[in-house]
C-alpha positions as a Markdown table, in Angstrom:
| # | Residue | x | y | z |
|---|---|---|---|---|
| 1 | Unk | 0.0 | 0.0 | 0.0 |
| 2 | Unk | 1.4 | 3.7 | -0.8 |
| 3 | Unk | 1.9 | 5.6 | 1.8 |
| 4 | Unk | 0.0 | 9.1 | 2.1 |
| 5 | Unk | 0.2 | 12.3 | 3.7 |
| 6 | Unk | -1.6 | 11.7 | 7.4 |
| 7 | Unk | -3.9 | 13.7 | 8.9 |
| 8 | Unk | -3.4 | 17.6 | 8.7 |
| 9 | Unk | -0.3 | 19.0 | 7.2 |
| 10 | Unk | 1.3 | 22.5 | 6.4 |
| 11 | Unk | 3.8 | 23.2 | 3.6 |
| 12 | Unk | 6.7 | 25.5 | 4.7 |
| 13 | Unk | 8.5 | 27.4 | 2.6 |
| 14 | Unk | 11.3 | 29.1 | 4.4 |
| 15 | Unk | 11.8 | 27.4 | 7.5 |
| 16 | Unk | 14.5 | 29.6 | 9.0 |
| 17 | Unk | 11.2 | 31.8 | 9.3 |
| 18 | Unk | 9.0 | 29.4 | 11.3 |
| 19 | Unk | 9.7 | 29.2 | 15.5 |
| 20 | Unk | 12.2 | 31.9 | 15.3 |
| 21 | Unk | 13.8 | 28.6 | 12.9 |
| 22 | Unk | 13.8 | 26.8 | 16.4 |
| 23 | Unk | 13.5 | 23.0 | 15.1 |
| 24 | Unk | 12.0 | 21.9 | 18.8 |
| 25 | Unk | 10.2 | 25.0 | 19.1 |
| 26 | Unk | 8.4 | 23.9 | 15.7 |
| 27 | Unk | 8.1 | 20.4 | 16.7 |
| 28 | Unk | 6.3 | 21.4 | 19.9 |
| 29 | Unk | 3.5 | 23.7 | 17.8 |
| 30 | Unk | 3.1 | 20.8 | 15.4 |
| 31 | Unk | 2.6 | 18.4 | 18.4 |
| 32 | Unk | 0.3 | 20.7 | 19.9 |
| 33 | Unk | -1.9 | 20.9 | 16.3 |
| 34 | Unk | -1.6 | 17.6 | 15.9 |
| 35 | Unk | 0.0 | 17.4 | 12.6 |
| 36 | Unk | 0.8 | 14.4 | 10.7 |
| 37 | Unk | 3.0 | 15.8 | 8.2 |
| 38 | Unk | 4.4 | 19.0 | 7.2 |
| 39 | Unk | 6.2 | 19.4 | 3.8 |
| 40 | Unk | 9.1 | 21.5 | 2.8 |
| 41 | Unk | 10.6 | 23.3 | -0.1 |
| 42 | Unk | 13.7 | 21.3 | -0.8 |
| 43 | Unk | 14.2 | 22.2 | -4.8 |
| 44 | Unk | 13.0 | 25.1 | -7.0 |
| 45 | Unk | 14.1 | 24.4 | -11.3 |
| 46 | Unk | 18.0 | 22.7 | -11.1 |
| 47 | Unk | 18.6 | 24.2 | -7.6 |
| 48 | Unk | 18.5 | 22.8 | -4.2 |
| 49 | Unk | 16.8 | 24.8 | -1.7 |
| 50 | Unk | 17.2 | 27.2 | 0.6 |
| 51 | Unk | 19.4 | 28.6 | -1.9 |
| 52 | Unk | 21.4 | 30.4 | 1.3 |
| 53 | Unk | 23.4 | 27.6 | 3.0 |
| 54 | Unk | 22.6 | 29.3 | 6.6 |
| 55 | Unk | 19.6 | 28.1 | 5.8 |
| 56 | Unk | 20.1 | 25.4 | 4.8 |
| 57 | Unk | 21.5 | 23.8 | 8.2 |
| 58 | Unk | 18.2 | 25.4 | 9.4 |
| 59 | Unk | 16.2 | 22.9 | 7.2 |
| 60 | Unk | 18.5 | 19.6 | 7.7 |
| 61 | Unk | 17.5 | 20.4 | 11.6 |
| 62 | Unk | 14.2 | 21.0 | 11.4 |
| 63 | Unk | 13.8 | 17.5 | 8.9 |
| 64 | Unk | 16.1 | 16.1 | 11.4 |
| 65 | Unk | 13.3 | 17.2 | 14.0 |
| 66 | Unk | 10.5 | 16.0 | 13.0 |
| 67 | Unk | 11.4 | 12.9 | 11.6 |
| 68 | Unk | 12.8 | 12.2 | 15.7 |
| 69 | Unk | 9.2 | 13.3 | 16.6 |
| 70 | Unk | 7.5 | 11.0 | 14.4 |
| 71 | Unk | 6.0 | 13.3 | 11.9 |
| 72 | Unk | 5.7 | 12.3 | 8.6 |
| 73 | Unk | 8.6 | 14.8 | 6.5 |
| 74 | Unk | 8.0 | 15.3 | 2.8 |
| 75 | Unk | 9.6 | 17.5 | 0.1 |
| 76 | Unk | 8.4 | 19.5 | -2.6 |
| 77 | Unk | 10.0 | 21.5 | -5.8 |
| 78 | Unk | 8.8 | 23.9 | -8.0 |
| 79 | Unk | 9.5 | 22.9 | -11.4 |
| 80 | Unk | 9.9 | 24.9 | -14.5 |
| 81 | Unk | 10.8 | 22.0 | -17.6 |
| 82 | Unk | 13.4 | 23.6 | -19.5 |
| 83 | Unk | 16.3 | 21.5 | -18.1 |
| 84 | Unk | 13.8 | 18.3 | -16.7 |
| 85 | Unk | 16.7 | 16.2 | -16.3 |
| 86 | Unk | 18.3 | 18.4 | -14.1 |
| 87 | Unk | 15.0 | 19.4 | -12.3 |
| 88 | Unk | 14.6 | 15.4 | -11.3 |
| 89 | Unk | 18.2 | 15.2 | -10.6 |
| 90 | Unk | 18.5 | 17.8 | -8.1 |
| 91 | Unk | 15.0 | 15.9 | -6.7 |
| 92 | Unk | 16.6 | 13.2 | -6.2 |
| 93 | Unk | 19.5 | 14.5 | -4.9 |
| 94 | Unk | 17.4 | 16.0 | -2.2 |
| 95 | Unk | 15.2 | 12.9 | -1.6 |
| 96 | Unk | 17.7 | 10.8 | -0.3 |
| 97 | Unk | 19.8 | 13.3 | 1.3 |
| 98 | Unk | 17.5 | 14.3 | 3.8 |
| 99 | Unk | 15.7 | 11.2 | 3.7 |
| 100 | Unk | 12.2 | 12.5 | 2.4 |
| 101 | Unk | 9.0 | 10.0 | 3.2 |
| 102 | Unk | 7.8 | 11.5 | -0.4 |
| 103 | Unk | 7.8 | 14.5 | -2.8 |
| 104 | Unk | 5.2 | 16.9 | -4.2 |
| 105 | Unk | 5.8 | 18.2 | -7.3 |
| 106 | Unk | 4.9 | 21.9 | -8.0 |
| 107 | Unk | 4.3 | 22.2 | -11.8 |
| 108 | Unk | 1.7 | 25.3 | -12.7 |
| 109 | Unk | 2.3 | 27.9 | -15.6 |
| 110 | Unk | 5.7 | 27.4 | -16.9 |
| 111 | Unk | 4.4 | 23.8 | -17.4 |
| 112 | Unk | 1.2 | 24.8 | -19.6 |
| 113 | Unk | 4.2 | 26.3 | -22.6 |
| 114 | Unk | 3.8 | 24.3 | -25.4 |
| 115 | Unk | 6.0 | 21.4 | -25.5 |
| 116 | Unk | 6.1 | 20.5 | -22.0 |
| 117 | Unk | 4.4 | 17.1 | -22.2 |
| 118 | Unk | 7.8 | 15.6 | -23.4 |
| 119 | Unk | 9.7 | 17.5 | -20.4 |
| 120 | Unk | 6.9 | 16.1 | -17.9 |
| 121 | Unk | 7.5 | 12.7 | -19.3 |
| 122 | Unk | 11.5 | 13.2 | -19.3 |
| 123 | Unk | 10.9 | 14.4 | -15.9 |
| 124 | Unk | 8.5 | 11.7 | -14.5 |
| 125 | Unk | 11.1 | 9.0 | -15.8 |
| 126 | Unk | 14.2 | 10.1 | -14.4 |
| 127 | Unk | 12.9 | 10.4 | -11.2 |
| 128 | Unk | 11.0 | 6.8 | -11.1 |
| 129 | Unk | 14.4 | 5.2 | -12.6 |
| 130 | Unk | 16.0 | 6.2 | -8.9 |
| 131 | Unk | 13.3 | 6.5 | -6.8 |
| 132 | Unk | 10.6 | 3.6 | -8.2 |
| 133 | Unk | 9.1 | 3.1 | -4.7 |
| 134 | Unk | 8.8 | 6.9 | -3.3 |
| 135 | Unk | 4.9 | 7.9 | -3.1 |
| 136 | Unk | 4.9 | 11.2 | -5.4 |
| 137 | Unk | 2.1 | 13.5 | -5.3 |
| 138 | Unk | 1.1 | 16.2 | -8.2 |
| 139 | Unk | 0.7 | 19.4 | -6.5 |
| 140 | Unk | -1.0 | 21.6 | -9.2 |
| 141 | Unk | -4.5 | 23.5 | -10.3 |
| 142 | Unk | -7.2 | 22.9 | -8.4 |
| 143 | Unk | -10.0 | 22.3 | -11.5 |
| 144 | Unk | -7.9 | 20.5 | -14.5 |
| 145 | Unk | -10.7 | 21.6 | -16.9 |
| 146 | Unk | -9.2 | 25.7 | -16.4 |
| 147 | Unk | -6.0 | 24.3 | -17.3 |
| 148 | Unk | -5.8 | 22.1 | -20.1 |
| 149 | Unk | -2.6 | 23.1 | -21.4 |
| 150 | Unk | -0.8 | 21.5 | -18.1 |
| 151 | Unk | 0.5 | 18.0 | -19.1 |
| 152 | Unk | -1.8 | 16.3 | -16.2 |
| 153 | Unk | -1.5 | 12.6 | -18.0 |
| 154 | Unk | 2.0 | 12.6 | -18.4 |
| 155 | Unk | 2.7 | 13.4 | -14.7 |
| 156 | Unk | -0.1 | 11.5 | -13.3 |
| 157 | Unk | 1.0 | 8.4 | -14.8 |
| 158 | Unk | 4.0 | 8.2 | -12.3 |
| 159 | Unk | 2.1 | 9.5 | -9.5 |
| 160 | Unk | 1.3 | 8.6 | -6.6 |
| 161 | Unk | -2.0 | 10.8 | -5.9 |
| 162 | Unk | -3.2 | 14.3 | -6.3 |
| 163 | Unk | -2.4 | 17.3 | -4.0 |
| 164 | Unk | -4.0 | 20.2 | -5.8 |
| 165 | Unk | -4.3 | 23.4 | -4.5 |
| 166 | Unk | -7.8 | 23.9 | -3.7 |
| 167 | Unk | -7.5 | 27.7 | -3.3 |
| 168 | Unk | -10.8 | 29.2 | -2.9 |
| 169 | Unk | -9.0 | 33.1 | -3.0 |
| 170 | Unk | -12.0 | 35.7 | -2.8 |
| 171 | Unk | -15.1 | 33.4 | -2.1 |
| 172 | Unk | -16.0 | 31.6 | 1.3 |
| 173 | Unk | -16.9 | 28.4 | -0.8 |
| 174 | Unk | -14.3 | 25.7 | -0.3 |
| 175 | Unk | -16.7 | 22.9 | -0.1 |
| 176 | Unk | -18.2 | 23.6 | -3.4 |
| 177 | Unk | -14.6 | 24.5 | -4.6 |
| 178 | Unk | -13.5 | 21.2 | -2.9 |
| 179 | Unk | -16.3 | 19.2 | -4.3 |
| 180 | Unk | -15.7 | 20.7 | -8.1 |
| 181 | Unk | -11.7 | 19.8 | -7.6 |
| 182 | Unk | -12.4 | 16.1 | -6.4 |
| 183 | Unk | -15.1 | 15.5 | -9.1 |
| 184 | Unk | -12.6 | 16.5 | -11.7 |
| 185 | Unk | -9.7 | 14.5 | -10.3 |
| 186 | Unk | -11.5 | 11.3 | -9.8 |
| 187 | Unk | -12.7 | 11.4 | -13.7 |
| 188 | Unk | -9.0 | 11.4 | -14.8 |
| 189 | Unk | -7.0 | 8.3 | -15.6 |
| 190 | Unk | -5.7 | 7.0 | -14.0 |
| 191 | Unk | -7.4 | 7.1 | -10.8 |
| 192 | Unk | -5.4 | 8.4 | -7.8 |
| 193 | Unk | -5.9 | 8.8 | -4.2 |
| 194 | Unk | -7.1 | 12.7 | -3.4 |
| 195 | Unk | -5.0 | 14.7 | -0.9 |
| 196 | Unk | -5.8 | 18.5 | -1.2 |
| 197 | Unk | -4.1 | 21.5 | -0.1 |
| 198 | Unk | -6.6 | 24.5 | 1.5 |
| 199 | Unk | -5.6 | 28.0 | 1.4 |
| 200 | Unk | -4.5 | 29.7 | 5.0 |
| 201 | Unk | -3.2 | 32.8 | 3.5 |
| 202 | Unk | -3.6 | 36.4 | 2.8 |
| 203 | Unk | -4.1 | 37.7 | -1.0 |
| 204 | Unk | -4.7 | 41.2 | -1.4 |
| 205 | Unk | -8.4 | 42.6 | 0.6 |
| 206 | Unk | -9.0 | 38.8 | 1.2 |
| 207 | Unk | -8.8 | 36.5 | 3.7 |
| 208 | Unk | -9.9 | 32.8 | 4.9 |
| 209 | Unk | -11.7 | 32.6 | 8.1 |
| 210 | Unk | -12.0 | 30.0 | 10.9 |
| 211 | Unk | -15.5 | 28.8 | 9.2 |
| 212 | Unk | -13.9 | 28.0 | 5.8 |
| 213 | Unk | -11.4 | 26.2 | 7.7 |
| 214 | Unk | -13.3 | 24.4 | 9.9 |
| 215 | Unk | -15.8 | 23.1 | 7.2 |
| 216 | Unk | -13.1 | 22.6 | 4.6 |
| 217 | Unk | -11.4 | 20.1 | 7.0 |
| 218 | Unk | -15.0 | 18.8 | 8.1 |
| 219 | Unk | -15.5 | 17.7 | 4.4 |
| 220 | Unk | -12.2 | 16.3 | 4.0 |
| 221 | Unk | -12.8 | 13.7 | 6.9 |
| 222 | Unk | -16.5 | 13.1 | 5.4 |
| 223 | Unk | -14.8 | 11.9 | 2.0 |
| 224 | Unk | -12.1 | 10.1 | 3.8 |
| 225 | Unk | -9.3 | 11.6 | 2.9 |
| 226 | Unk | -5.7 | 10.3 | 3.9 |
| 227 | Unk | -5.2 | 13.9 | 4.8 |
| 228 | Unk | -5.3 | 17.6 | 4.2 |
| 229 | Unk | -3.0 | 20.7 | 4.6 |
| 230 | Unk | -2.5 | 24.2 | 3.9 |
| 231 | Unk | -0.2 | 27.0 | 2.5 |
| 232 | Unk | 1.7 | 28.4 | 4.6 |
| 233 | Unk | 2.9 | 27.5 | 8.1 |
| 234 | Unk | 4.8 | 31.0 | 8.9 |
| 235 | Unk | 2.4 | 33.1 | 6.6 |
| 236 | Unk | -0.3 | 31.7 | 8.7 |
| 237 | Unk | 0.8 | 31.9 | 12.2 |
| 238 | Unk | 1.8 | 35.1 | 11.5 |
| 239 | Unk | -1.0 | 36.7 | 9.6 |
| 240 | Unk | -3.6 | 34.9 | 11.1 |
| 241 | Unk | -3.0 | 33.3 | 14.1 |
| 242 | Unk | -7.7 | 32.4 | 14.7 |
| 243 | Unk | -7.2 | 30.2 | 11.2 |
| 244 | Unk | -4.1 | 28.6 | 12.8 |
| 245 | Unk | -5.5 | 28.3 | 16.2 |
| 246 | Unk | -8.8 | 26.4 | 14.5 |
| 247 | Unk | -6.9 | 23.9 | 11.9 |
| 248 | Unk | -4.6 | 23.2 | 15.3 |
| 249 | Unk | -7.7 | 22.4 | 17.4 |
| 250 | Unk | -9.8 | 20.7 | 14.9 |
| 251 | Unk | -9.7 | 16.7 | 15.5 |
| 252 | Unk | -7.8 | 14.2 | 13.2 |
| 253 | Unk | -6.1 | 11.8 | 14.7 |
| 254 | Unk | -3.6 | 10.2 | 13.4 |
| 255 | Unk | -0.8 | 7.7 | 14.2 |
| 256 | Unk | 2.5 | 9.7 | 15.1 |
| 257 | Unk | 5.1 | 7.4 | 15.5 |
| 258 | Unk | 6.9 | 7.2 | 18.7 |
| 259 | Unk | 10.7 | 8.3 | 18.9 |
| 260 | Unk | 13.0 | 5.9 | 17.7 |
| 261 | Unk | 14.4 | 4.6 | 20.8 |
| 262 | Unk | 18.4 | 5.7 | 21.9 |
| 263 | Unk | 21.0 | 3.7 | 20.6 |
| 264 | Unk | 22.2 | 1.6 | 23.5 |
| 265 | Unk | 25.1 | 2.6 | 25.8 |
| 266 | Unk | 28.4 | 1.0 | 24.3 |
| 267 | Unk | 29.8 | -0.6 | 26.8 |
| 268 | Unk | 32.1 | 1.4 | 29.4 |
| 269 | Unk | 35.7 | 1.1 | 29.1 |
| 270 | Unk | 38.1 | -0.2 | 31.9 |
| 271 | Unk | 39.5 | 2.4 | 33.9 |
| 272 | Unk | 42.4 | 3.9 | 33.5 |
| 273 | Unk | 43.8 | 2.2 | 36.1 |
| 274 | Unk | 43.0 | -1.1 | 35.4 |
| 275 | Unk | 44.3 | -1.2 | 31.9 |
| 276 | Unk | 47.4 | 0.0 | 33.5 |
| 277 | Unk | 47.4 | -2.9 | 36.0 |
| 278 | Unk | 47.0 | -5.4 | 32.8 |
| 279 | Unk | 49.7 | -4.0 | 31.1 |
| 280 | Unk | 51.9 | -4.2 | 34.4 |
| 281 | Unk | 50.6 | -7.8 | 35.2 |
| 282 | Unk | 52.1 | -9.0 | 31.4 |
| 283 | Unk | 55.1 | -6.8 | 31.5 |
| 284 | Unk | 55.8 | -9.1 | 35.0 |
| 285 | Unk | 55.3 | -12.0 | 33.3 |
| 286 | Unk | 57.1 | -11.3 | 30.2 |
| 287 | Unk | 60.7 | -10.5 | 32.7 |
| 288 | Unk | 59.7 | -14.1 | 34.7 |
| 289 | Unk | 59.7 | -15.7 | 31.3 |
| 290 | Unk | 62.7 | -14.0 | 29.9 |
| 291 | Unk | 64.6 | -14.0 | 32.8 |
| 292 | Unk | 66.1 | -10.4 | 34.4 |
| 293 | Unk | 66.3 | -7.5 | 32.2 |
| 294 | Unk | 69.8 | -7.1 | 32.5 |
| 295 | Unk | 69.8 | -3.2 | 31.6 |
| 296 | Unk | 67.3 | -0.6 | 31.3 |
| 297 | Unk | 68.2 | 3.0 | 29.8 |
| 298 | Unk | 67.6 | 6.1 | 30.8 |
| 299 | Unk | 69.7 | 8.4 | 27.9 |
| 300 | Unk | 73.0 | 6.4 | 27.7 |
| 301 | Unk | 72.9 | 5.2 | 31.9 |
| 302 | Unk | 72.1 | 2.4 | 33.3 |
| 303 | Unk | 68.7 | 2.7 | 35.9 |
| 304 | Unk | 68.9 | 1.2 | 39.3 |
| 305 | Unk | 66.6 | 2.1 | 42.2 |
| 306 | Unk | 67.6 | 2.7 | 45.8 |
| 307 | Unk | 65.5 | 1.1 | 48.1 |
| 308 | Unk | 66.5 | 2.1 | 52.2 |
| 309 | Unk | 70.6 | 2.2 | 52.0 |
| 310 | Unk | 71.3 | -0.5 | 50.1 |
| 311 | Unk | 70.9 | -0.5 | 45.9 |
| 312 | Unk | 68.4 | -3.3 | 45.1 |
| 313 | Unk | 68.6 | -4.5 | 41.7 |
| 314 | Unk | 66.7 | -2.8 | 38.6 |
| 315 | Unk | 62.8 | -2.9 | 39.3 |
| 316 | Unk | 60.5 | -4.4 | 36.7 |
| 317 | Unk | 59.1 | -1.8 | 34.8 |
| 318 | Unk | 56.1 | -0.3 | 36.7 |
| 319 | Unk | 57.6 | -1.2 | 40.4 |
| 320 | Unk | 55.5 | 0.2 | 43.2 |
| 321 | Unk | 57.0 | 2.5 | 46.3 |
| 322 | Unk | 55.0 | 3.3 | 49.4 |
| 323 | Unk | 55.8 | 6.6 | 50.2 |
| 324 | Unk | 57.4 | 6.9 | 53.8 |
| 325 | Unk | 58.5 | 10.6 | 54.5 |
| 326 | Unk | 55.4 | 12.3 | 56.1 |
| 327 | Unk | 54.9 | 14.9 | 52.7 |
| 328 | Unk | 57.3 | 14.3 | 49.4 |
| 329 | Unk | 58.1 | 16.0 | 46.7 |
| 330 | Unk | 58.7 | 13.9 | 43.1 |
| 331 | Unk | 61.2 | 15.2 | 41.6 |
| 332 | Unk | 63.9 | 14.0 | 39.0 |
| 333 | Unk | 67.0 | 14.8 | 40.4 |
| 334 | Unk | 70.9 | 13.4 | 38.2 |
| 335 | Unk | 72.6 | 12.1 | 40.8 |
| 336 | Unk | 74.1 | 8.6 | 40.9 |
| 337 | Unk | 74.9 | 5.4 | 43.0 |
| 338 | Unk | 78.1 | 3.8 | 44.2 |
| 339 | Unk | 77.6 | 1.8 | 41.1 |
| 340 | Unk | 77.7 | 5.3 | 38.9 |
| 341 | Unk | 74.0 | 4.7 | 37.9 |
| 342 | Unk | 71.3 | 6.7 | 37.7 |
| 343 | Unk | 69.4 | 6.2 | 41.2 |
| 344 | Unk | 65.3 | 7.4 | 42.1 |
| 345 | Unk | 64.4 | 8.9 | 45.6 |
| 346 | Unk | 61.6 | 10.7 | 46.9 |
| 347 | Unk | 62.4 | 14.1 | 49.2 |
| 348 | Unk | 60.8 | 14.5 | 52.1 |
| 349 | Unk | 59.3 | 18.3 | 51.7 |
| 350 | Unk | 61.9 | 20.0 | 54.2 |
| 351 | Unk | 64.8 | 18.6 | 52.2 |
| 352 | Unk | 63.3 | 18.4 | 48.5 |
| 353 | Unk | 64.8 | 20.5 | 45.6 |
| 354 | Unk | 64.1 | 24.3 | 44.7 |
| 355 | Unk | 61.9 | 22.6 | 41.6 |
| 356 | Unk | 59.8 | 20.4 | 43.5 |
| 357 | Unk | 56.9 | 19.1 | 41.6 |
| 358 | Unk | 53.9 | 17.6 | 43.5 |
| 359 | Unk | 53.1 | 17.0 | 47.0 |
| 360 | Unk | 52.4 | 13.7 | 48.6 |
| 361 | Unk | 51.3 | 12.0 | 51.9 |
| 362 | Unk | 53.2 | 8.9 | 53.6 |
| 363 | Unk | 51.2 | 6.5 | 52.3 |
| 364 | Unk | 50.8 | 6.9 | 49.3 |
| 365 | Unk | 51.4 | 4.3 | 46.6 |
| 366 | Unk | 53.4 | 5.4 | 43.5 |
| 367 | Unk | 53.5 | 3.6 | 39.9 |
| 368 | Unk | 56.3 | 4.7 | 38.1 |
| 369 | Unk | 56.7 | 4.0 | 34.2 |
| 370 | Unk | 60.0 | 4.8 | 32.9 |
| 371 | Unk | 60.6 | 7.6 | 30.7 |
| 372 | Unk | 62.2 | 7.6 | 26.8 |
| 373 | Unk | 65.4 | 8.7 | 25.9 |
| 374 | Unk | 66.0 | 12.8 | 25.9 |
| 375 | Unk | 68.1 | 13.4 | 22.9 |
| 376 | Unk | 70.1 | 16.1 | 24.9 |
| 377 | Unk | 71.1 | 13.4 | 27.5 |
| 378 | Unk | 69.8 | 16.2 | 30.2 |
| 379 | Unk | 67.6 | 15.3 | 33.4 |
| 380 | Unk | 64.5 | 12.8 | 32.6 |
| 381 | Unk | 61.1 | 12.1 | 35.1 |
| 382 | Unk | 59.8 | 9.6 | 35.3 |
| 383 | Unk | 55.3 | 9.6 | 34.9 |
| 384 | Unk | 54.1 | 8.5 | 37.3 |
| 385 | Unk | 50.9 | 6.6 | 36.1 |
| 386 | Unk | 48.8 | 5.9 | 38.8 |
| 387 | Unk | 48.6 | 6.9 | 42.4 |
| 388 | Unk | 46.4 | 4.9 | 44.8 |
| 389 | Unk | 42.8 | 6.3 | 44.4 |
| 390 | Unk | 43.6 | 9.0 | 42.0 |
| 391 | Unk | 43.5 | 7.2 | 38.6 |
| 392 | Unk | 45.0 | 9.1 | 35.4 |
| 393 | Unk | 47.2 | 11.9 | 37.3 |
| 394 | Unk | 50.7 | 12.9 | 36.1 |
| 395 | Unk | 53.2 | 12.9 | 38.6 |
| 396 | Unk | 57.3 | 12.9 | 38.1 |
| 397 | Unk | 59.7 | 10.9 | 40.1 |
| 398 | Unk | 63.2 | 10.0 | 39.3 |
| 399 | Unk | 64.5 | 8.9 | 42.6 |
| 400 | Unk | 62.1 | 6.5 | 45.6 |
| 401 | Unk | 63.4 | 6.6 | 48.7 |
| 402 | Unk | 60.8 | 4.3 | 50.7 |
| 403 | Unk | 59.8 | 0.5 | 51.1 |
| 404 | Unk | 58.4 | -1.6 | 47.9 |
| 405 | Unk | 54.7 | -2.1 | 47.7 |
């Protein structure tokens, strides 16, 4: 089954002019009138539109929007046929870029010239070779008898169903006019399901009132119509804010689709701190297996670490020191052991360097990674990578003077 415009509708032409161009601010008025569809101006002859690309960004939210909200989204284009492959290129283009549920096409005077059947049919044919499945609506005259000229056949023929624009401009009639326009359309071949568009604007001295509207929309539902709308969201809540107010009030329900749920949470990543423990875990076992890394370097020296008095051999990689001063500084500091290696101490705070780094308590458990080579040969730290109960800091140590975790 094709799918239709639901329920009450409005076309918008420049939506960085509806809401202030607020996408939820829209969605929310649309909510509260209950609209199944809305339909935008996404192409006008071999142009995409907006034509300004500030507004542009305004229409891919607002699309973006109301497709999240459930409402149905579909495009329209004015066309002119002098360049129809281009005019169903750009149509397509915008289709499946914003991801249109359909597309109205807007084909009035330029399209009665003579000649223009073969650009409908050029037209029509492009667009079905890339889009085969996409319901397509003709959105033209109201009465096809008062404009014969218009190539009706060789559009219909790829259509979908009919969206004229039953415009009743200077008359309070639009049940007769509606009536006339549906009468017309249902003798044409082929038959096609009847979707009008009603006229909620301002043309010169005239002006449609809430009793057109509300017995327009009455006869729509008596001839079960898939839907209905009107031209032209910000013209109309601007200009006449009683027709908007009845159209918004006036029951059709329809089926909005919930939200599409959120994507589910990826799932977390270890901590810091435990990736680090990993990595220290098979670091360990790699030295068991491998026997004792004879020599680690720091620049061009040799790395051993002074535990109490005594020199202790070199520390795996990632060796842990309690801290037993009261408060230490970490600082790197080129000095060397009896062996003329480098050696690592921490400084209690009364004694510690001019350039002291960090503070921290007795206690406290240090991880220390050791550094790459400087080029230069001058002073490295070491980073500390973890610190018991603060996870991902940055500390410096080049010297532990303390007992081993």
């Amino acid at each position: 089954m094709t799918t239709l415009p639901q329920g009450k509708g409005a076309f918008v032409w420049q939506p960085d002019l509806i809401e202030g161009g607020s996408p939820s601010a829209a969605v929310a008025h649309a909510r509260i009138a209950n609209f199944g569809h809305v339909i935008f101006k996404v192409a006008n002859d071999i142009r995409v539109y907006p034509f300004d690309s500030a507004k542009r960004v305004i229409l891919v939210s607002m699309i973006q929007a109301f497709k999240a909200a459930g409402i149905q989204v579909w495009g329209y284009g004015y066309v002119y046929g002098d360049n129809p492959t281009g005019e169903a290129a750009v149509a397509i283009q915008q289709i499946n870029e914003l991801g249109l549920i359909g597309y109205y096409i807007d084909a009035e005077g330029e399209y009665k010239q003579a000649g223009k059947a073969t650009a409908a049919t050029v037209y029509m044919k492009h667009l079905r070779a890339a889009l085969p499945s996409l319901p397509i609506g003709l959105c033209s005259y109201r009465w096809p008898s008062y404009h014969r000229e218009l190539p009706w056949r060789e559009f219909r023929e790829y259509c979908n169903f009919d969206a004229p624009q039953v415009y009743w401009v200077g008359k309070h009639d639009p049940i007769s006019q509606l009536n006339q326009s549906y009468a017309e359309f249902q003798a044409m071949i082929p038959w096609l399901p009847f979707v009008p568009v009603g006229s909620a604007y301002i043309a010169g001295m005239w002006s449609p009132t809430v009793a057109d509207w509300v017995v327009f929309l009455d006869r729509c539902r008596i001839l079960d119509f898939a839907g209905a709308s009107f031209w032209e969201w910000a013209h109309t809540r601007a200009k006449l804010p009683a027709v908007w107010d009845a159209i918004a009030a006036y029951p059709w329900p329809v089926d909005i689709m919930p939200p599409p749920p959120p994507p589910p949470e990826p799932e977390p990543e270890p901590e810091h701190a435990e990736i680090m423990a990993s990595l220290m875990n098979v670091i360990s076992l790699l030295d068991t297996a491998h026997g004792k890394l004879d020599i680690l370097r720091l620049g061009h020296a040799d790395i051993l670490v002074k535990l109490g008095e005594q020199p202790a051999p070199l520390p795996p990689i990632g060796v842990a020191f309690r801290i037993t001063a009261l408060k230490s500084n970490l600082r790197f500091i080129k000095e060397t052991n009896a062996n003329g290696a480098p050696i690592m101490q921490i400084y209690p705070s009364d004694s510690s360097p001019t350039n002291e780094r960090i503070q921290r308590f007795a206690g406290d458990i240090i991880h220390i990674a050791l550094p790459s080579i400087k080029a230069d040969g001058g002073a490295l730290y070491y980073q500390v990578v973890n610190i018991k109960g603060r996870s991902g800091e940055t500390l410096y140590v080049s010297k532990a003077d303390g007992i081993q975790a």
